[in-house]
Z-matrix of the N, CA and C atoms (Angstrom, degrees):
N
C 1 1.459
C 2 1.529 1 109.95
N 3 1.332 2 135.10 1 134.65
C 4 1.048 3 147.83 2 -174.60
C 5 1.983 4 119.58 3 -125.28
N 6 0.826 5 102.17 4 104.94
C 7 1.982 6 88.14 5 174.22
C 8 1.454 7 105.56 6 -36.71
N 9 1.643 8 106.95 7 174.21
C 10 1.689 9 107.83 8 154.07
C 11 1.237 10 128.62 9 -71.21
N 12 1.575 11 112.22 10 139.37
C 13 1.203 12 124.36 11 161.72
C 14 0.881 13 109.47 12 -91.65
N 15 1.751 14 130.69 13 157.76
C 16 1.294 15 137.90 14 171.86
C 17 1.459 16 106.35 15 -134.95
N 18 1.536 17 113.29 16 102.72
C 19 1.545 18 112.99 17 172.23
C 20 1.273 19 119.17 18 -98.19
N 21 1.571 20 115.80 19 148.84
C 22 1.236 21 100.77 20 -168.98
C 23 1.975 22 99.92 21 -144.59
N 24 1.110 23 105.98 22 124.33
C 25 1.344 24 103.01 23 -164.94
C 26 1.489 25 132.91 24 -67.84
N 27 1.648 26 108.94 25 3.31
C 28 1.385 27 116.02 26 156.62
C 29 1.824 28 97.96 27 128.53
N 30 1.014 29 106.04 28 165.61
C 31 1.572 30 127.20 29 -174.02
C 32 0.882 31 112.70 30 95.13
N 33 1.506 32 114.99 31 170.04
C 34 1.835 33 135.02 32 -164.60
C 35 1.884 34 89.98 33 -62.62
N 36 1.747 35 79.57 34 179.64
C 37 1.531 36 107.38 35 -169.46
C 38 1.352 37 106.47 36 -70.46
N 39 1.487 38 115.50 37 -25.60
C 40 1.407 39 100.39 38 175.25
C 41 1.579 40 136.28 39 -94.38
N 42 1.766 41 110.47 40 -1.13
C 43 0.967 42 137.38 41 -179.88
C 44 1.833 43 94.16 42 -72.46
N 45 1.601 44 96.77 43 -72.70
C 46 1.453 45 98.62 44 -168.23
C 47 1.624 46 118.48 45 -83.00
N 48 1.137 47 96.42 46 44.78
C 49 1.919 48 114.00 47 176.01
C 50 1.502 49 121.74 48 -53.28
N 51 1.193 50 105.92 49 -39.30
C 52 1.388 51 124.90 50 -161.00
C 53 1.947 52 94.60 51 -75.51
N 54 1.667 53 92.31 52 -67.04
C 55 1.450 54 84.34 53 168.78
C 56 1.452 55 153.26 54 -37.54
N 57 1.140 56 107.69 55 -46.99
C 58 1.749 57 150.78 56 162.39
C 59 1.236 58 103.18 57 -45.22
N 60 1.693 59 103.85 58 -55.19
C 61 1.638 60 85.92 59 -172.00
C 62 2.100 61 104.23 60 -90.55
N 63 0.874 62 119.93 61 -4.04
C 64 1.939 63 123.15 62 154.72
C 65 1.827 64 99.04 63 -59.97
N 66 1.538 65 113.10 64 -52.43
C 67 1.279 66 93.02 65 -169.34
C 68 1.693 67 126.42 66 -81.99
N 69 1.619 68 110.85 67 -17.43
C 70 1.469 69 105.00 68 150.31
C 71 0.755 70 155.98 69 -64.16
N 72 1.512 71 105.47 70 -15.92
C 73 1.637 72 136.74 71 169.41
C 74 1.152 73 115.77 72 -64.51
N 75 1.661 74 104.33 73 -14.16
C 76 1.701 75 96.82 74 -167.87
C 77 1.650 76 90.77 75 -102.85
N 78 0.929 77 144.99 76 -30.59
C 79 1.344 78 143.25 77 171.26
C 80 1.699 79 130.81 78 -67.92
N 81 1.812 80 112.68 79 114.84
C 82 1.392 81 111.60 80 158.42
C 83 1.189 82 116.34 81 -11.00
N 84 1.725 83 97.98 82 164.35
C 85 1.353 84 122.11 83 155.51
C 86 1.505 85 112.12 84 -57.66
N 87 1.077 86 128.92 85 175.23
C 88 1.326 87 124.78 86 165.99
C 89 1.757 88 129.16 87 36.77
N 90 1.564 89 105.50 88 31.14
C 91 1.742 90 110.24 89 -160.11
C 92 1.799 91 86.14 90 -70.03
N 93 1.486 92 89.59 91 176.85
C 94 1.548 93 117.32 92 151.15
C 95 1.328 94 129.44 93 -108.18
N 96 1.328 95 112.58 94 129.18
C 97 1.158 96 99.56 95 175.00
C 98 1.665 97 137.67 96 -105.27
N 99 1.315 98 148.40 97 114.76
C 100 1.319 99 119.78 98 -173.46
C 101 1.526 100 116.39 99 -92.51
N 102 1.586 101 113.87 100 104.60
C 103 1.730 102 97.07 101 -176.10
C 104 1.397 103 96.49 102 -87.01
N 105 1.689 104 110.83 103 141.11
C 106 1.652 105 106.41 104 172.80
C 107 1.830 106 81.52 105 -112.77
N 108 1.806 107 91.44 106 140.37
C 109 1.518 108 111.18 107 -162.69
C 110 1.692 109 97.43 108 -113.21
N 111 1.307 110 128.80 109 -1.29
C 112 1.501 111 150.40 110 -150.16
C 113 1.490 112 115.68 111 -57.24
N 114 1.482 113 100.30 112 -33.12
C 115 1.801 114 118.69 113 -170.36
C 116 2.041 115 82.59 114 -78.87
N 117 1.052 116 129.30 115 -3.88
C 118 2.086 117 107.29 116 -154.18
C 119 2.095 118 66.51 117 -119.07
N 120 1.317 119 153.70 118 30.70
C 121 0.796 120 113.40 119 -153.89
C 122 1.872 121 97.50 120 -97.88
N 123 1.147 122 108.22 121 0.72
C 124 1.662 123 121.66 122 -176.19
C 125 1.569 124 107.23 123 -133.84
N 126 1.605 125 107.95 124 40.68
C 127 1.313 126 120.30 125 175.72
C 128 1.618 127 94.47 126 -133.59
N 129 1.028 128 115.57 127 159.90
C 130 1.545 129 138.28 128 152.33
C 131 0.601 130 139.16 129 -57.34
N 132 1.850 131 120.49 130 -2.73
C 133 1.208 132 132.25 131 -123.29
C 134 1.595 133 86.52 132 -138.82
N 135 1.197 134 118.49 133 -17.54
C 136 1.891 135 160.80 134 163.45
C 137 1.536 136 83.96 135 -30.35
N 138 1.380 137 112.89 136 -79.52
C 139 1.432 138 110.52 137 -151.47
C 140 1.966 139 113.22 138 -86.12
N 141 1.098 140 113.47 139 4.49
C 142 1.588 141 106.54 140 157.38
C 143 1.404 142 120.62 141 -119.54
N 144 1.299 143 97.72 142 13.05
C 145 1.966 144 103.96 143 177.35
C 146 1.355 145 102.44 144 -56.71
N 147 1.331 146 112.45 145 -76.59
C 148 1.999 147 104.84 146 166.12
C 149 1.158 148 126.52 147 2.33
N 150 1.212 149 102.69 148 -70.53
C 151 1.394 150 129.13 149 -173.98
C 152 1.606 151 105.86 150 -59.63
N 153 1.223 152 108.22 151 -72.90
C 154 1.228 153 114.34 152 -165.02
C 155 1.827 154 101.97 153 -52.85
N 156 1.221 155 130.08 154 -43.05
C 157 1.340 156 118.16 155 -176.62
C 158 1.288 157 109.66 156 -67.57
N 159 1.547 158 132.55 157 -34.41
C 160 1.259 159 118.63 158 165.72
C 161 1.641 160 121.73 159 -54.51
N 162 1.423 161 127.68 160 -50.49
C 163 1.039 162 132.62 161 158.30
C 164 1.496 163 111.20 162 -27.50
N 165 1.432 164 124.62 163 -45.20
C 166 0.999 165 99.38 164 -176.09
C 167 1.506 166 144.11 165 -126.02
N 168 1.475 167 97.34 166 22.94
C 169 1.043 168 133.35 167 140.88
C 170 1.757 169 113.76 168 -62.91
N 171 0.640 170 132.52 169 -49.69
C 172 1.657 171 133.41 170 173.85
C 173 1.781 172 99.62 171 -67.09
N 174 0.969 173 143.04 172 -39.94
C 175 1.168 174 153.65 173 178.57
C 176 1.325 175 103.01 174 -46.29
N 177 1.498 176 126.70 175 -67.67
C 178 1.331 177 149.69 176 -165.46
C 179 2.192 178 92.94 177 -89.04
N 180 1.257 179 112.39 178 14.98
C 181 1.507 180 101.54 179 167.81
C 182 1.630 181 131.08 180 55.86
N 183 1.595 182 96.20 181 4.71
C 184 1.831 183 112.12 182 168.75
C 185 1.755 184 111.00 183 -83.81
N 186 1.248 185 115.90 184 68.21
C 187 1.377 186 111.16 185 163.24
C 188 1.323 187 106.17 186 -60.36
N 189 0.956 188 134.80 187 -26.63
C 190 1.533 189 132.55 188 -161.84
C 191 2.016 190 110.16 189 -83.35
N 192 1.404 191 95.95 190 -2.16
C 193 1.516 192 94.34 191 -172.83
C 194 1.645 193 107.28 192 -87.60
N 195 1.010 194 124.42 193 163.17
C 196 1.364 195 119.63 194 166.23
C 197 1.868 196 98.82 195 -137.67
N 198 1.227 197 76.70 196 163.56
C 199 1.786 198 100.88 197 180.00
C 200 1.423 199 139.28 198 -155.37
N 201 1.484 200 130.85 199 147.68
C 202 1.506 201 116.88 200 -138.38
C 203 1.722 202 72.59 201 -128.23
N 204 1.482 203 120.80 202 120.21
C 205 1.621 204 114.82 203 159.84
C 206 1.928 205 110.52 204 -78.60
N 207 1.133 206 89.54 205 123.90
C 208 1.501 207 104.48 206 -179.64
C 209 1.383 208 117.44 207 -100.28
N 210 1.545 209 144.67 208 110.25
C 211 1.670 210 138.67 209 169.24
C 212 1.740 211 85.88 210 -105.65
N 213 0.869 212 140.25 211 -84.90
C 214 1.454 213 142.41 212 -170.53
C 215 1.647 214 116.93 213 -64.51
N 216 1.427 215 97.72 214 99.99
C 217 1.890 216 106.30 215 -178.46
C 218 0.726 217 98.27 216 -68.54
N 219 1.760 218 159.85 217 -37.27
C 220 1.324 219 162.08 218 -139.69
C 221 1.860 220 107.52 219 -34.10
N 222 1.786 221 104.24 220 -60.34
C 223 1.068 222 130.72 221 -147.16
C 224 1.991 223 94.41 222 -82.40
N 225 1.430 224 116.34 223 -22.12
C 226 1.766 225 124.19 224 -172.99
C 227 1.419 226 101.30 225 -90.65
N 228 1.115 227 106.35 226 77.33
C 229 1.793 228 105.73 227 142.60
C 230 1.385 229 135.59 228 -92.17
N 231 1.249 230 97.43 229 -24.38
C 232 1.420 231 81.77 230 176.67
C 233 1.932 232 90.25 231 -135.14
N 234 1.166 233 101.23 232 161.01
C 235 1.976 234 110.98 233 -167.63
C 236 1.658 235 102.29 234 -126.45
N 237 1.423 236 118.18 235 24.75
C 238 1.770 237 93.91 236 178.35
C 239 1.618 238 109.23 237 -95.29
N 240 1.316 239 114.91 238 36.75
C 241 1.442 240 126.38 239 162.55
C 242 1.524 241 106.36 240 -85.01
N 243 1.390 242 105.00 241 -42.45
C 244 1.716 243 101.11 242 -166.33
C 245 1.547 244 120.41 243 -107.66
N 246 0.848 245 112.17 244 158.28
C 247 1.920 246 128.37 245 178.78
C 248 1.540 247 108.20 246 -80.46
N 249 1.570 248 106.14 247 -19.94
C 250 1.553 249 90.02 248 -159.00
C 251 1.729 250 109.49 249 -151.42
N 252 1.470 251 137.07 250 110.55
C 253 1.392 252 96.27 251 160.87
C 254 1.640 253 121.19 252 -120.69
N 255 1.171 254 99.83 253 148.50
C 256 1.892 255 115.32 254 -167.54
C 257 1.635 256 97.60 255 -84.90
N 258 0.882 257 137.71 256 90.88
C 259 1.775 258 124.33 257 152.10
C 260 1.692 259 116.22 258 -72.17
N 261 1.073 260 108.29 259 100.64
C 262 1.692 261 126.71 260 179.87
C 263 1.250 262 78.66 261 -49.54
N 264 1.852 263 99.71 262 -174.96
C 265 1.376 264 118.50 263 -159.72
C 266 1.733 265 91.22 264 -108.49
N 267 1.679 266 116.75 265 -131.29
C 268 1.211 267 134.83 266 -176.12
C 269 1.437 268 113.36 267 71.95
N 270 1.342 269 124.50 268 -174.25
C 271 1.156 270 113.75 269 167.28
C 272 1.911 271 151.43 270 6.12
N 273 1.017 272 125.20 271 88.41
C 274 1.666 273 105.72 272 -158.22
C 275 1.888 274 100.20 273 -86.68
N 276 1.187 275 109.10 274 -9.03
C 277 1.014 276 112.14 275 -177.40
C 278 1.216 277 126.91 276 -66.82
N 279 1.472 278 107.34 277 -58.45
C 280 1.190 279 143.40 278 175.08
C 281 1.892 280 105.34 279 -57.60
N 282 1.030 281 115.73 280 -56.58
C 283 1.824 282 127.47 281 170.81
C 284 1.688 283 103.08 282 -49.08
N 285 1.166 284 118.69 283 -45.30
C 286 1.640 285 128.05 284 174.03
C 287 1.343 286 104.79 285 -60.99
N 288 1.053 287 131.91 286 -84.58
C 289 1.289 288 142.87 287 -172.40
C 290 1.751 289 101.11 288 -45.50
N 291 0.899 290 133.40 289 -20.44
C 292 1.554 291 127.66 290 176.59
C 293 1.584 292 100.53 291 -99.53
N 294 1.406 293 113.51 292 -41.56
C 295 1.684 294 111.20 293 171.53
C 296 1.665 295 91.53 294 -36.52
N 297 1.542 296 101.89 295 -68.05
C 298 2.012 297 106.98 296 -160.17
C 299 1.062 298 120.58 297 -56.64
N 300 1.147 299 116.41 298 -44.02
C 301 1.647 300 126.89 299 161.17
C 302 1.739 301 123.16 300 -34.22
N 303 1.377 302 107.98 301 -69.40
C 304 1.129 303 102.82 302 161.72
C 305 1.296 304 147.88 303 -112.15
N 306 1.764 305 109.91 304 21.34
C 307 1.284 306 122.41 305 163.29
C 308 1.713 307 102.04 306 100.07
N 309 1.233 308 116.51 307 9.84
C 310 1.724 309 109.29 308 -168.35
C 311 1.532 310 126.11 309 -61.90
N 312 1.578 311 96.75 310 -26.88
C 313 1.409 312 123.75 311 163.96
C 314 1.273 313 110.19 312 -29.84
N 315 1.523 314 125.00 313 -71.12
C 316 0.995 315 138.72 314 -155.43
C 317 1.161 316 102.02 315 -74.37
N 318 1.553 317 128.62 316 -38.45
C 319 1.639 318 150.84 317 169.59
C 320 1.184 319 95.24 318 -25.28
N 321 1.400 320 115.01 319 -71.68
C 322 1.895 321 136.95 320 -159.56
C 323 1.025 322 102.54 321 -84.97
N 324 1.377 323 135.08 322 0.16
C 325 1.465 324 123.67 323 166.13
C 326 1.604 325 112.94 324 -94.14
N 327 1.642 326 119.98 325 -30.84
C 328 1.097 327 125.28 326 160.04
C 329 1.480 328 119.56 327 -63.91
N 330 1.136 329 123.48 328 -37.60
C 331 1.668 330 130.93 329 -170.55
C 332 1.641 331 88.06 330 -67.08
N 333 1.587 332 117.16 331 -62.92
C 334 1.293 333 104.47 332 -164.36
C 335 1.347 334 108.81 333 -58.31
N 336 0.971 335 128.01 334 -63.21
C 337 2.069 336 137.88 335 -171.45
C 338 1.999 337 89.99 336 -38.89
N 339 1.416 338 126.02 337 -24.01
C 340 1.304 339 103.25 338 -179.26
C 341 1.198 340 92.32 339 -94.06
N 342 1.326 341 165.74 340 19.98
C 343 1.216 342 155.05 341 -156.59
C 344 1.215 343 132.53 342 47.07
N 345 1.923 344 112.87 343 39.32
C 346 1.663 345 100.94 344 167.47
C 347 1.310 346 108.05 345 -82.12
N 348 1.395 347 116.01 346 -154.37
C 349 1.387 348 136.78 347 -142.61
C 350 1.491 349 93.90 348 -137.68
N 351 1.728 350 119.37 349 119.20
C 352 1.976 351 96.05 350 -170.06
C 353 2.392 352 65.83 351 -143.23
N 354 1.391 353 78.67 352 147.74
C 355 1.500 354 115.89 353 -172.89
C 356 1.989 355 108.69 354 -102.49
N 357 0.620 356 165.19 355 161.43
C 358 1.310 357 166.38 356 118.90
C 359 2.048 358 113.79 357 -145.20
N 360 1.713 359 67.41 358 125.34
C 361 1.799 360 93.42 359 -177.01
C 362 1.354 361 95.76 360 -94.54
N 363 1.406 362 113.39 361 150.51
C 364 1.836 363 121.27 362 145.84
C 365 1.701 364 90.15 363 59.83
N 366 1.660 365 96.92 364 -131.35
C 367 1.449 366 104.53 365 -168.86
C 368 1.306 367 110.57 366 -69.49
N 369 1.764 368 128.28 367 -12.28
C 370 1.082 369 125.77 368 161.77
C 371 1.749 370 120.95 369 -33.94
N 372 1.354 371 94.94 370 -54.05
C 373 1.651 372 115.66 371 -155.63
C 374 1.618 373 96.16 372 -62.39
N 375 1.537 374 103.57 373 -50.63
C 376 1.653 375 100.38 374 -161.70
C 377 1.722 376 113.59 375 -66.59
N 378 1.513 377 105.09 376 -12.04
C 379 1.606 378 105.96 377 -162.42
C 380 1.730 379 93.22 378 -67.56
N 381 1.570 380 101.68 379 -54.44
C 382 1.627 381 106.29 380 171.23
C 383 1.658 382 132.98 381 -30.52
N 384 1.530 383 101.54 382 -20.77
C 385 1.466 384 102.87 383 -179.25
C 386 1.404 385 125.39 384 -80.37
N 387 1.274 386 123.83 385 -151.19
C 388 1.556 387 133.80 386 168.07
C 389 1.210 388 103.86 387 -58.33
N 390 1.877 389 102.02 388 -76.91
C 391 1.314 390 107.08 389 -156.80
C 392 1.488 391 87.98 390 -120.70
N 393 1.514 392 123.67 391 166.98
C 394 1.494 393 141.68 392 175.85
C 395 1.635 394 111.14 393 -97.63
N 396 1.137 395 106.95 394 -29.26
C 397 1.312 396 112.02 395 -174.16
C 398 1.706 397 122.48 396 -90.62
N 399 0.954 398 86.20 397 60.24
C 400 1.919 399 113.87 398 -179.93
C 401 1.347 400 117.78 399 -76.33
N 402 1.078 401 96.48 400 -30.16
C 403 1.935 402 86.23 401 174.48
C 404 2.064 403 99.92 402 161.56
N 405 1.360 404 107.06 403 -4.61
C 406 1.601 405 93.08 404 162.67
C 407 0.941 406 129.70 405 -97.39
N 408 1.498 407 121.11 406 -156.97
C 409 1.772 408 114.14 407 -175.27
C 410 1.867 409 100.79 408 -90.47
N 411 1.453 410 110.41 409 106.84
C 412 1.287 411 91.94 410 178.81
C 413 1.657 412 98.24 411 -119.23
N 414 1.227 413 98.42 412 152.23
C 415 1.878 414 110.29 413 -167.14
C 416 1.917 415 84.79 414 -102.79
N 417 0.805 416 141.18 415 -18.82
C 418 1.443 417 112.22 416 -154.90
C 419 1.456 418 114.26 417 -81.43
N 420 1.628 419 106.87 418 154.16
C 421 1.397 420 105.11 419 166.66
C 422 1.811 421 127.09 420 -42.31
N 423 1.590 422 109.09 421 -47.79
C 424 1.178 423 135.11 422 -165.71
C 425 1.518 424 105.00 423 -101.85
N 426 1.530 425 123.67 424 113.28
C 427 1.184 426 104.78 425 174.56
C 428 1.466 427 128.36 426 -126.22
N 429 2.010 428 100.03 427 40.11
C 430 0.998 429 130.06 428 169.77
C 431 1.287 430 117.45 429 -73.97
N 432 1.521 431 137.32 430 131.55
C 433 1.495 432 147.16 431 167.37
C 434 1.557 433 126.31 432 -58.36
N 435 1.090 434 120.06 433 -166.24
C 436 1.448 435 132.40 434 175.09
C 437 1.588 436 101.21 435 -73.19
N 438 1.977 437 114.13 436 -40.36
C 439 1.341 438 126.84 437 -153.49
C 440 1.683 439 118.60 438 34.72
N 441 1.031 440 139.57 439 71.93
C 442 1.062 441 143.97 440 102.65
C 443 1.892 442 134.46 441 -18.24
N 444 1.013 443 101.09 442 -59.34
C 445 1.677 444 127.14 443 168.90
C 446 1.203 445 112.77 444 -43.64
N 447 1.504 446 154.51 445 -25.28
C 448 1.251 447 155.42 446 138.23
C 449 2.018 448 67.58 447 130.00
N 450 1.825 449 107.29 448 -122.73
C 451 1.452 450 103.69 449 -162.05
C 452 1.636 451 96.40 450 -91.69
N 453 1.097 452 137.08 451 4.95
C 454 1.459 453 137.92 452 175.77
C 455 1.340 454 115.75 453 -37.90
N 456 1.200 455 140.21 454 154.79
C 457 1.894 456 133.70 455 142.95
C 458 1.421 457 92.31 456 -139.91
N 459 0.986 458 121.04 457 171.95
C 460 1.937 459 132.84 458 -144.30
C 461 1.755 460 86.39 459 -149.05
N 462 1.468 461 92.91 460 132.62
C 463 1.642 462 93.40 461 166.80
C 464 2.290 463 85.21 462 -144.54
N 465 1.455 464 91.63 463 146.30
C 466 1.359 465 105.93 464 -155.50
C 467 1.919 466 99.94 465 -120.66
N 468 1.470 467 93.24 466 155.34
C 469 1.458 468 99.21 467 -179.35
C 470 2.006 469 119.32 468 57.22
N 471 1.499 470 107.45 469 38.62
C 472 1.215 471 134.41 470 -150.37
C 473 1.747 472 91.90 471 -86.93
N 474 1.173 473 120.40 472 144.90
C 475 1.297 474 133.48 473 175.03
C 476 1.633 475 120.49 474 -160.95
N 477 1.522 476 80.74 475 61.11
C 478 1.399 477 101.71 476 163.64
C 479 1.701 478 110.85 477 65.88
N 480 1.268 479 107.52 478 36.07
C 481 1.417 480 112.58 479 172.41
C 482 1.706 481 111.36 480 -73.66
N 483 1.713 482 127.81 481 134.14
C 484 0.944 483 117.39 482 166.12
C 485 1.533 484 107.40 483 -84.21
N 486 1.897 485 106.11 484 133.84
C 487 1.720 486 118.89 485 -151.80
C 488 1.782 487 95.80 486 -134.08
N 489 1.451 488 108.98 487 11.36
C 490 1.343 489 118.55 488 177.79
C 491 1.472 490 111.50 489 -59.66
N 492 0.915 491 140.22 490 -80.72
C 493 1.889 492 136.19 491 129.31
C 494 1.478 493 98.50 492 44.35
N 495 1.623 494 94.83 493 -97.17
C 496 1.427 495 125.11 494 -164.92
C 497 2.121 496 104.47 495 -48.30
N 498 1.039 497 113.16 496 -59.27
C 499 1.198 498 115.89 497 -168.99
C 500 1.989 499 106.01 498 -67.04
N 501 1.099 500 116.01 499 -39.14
C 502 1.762 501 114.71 500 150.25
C 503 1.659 502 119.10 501 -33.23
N 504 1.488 503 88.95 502 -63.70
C 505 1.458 504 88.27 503 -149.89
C 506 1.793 505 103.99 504 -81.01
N 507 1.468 506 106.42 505 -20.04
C 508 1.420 507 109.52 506 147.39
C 509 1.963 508 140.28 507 -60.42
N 510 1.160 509 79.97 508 -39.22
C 511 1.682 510 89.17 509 179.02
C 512 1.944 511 108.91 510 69.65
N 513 1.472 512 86.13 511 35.55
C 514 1.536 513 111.68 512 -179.00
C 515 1.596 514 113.74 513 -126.89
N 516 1.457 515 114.30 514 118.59
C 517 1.511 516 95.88 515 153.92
C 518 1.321 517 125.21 516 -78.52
N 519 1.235 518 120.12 517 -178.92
C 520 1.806 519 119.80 518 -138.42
C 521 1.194 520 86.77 519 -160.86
N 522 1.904 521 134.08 520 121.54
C 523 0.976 522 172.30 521 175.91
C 524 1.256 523 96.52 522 -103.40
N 525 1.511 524 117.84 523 107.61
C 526 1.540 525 126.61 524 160.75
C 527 1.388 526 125.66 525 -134.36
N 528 1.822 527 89.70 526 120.53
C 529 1.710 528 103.49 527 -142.38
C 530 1.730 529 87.72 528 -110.60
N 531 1.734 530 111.90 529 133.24
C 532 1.731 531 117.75 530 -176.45
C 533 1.804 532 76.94 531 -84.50
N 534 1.586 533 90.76 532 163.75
C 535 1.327 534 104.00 533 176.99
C 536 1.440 535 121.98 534 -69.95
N 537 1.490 536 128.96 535 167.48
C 538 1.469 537 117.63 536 -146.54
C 539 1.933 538 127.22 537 29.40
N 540 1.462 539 111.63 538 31.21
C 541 1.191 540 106.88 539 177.25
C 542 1.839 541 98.24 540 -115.36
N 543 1.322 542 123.83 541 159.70
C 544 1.533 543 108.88 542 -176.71
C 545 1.714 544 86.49 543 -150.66
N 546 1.572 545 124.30 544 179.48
C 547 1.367 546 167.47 545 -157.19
C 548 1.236 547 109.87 546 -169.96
N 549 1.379 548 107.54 547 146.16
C 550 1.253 549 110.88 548 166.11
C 551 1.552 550 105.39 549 -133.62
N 552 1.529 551 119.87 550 139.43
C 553 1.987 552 125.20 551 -167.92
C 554 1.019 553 106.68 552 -113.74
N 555 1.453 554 130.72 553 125.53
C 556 1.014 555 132.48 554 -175.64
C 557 1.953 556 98.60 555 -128.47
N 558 1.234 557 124.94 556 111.10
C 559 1.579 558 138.57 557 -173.86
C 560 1.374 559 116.96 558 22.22
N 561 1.846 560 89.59 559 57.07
C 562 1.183 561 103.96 560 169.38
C 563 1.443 562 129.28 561 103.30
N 564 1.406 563 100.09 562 6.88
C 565 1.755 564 110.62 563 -177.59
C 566 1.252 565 109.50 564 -162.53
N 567 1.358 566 107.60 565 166.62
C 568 1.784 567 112.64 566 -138.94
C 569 2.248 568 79.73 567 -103.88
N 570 1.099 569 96.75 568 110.44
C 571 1.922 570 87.60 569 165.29
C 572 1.251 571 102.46 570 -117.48
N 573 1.342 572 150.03 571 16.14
C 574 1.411 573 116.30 572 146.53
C 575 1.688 574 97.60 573 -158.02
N 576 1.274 575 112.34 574 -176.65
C 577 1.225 576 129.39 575 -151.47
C 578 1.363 577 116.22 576 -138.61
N 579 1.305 578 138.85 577 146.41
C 580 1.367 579 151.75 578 171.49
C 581 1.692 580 117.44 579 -137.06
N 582 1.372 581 108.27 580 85.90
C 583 1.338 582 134.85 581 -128.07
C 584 1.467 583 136.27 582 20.08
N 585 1.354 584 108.89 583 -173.45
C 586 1.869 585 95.10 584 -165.24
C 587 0.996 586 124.85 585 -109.04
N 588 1.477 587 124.58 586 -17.13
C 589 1.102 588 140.99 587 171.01
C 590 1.938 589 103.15 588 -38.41
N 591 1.717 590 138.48 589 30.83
C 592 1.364 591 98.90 590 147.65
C 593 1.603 592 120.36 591 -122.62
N 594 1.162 593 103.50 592 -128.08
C 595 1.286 594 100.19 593 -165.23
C 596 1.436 595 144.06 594 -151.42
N 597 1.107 596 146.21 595 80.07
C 598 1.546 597 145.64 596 -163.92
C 599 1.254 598 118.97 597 -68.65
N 600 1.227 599 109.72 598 136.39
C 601 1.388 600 126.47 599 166.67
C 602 1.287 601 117.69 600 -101.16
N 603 1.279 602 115.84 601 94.07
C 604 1.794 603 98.04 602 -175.85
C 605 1.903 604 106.99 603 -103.18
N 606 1.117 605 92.67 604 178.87
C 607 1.601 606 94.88 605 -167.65
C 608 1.684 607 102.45 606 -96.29
């Protein structure tokens, strides 16, 4: 058993609206939130992430939410403070290598099996899958995921790439979400949608 995931294949707040507002819906009054910001941590993009999640949280009319910006997992072992966690996009590499570093993996595999609520945008989404190595530049030795997704892997910002190949030689199906398009997985299967335009690759 797994809580919901909410993947979302990348773009601004107003692209992936539709989604956003499925994933606030699923959260109390007064939730917590943990955004991990980790993938922007050698981007520029570093210093208005803050910002930008407050923005958009006020956007979607949840004053009542709160949220802890996270770059260093070190300190999250255990999550039964919060309702929710968001992994922004950027980097998937970089988000992995801090999963391994400090074990967060394992974090988000317990949070989900109790039934929270975990968010991943962009490179967020793909860390959640099987495999990471979907179709970007990935350097790592290991190019196994969090897996959450039962046999799923997520490749994001998709434009109609044929990924038939990839999902073979994986022995993975492959969720390929255009940007502002989202899914939501619930133990292992896709039950709802934030438009339709994407796409499976099954083996």
């Amino acid at each position: 058993m797994t809580g919901k995931i909410f993947l979302s294949g990348g773009g601004d707040e107003i692209a992936t609206k539709m989604l956003d507002e499925m994933f606030f819906a699923e959260l109390p009054q007064n939730s917590n939130i943990l955004y991990v910001a980790t993938g922007f941590r050698e981007s520029e993009k570093i210093a208005s992430a803050s910002e930008w999640m407050q923005d958009m949280i006020n956007m979607h009319g949840r004053t009542d939410i709160h949220y802890l910006f996270a770059d260093d997992l070190a300190p999250f072992k255990h999550l039964n403070d919060y309702h929710a966690i968001y992994i922004g996009g950027g980097d998937t590499n970089i988000l992995m290598d801090e999963f391994d570093r400090t074990g967060f993996e394992f974090v988000l595999q317990d949070f989900s099996r109790h039934g929270g609520i975990i968010y991943g945008g962009g490179g967020g989404a793909i860390t959640l899958g099987k495999f990471i190595d979907t179709g970007r530049d990935i350097h790592r030795q290991y190019k196994t995921g969090v897996e959450l997704l039962g046999r799923y892997s997520v490749y994001t910002d998709y434009h109609d790439e044929n990924k038939d190949g990839w999902a073979t030689s994986h022995d993975s199906l492959l969720i390929c979400l255009p940007s502002g398009v989202g899914v939501v997985v619930e133990d292992g299967k896709i039950t709802r949608n934030a438009g339709r335009n994407y796409k499976i690759f099954e083996l």
